[in-house]
N, C-alpha and C positions, 0 to 999 in steps of 0.2 A: 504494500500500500504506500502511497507516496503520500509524504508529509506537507502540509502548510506551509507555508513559509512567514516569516515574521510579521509581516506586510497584511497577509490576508488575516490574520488571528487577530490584529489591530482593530480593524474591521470589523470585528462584533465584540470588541469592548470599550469602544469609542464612550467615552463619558463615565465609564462606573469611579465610584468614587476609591480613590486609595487612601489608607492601606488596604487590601483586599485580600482574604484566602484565596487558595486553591482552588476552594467550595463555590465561593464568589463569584470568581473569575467564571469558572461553569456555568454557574446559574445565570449570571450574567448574560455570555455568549448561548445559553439555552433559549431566551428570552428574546433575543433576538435573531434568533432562527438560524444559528450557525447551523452549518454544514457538518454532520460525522466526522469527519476528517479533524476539522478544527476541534471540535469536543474532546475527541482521540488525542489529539495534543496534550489539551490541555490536562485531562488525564494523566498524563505521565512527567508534567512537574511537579520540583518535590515539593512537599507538605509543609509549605511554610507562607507568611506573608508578604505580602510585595506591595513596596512601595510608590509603584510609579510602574507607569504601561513601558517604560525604559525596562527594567528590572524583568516584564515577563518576556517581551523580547527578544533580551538577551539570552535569556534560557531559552527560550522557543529554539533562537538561532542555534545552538548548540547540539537540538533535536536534527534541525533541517539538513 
């Protein structure tokens, strides 16, 4: 399966507010209709908070 890249994940959490879980972040991007793919992602950062759509990103990019 080919993974998201930083860019499109940005894309359905435009605006939540930080700091943000993991939980968050999901619900978030559930909320506004992500894609599996992107869900999938997000799924597989680790369990902790994030402070800035910088910070998910980064990690994203590290997936990609």
């Amino acid at each position: 399966m080919l993974s998201p890249n930083p860019i499109q994940v940005e894309k359905y959490l435009r605006g939540i507010d930080y700091p943000a879980s993991k939980e968050d972040l999901i619900q978030y991007a559930e909320n506004n209709k992500a894609p599996i793919i992107v869900l999938s992602m997000l799924n597989r950062l680790h369990d902790h908070l994030f402070n800035s759509l910088a910070t998910v990103t980064k990690e994203v990019g590290r997936w990609h």
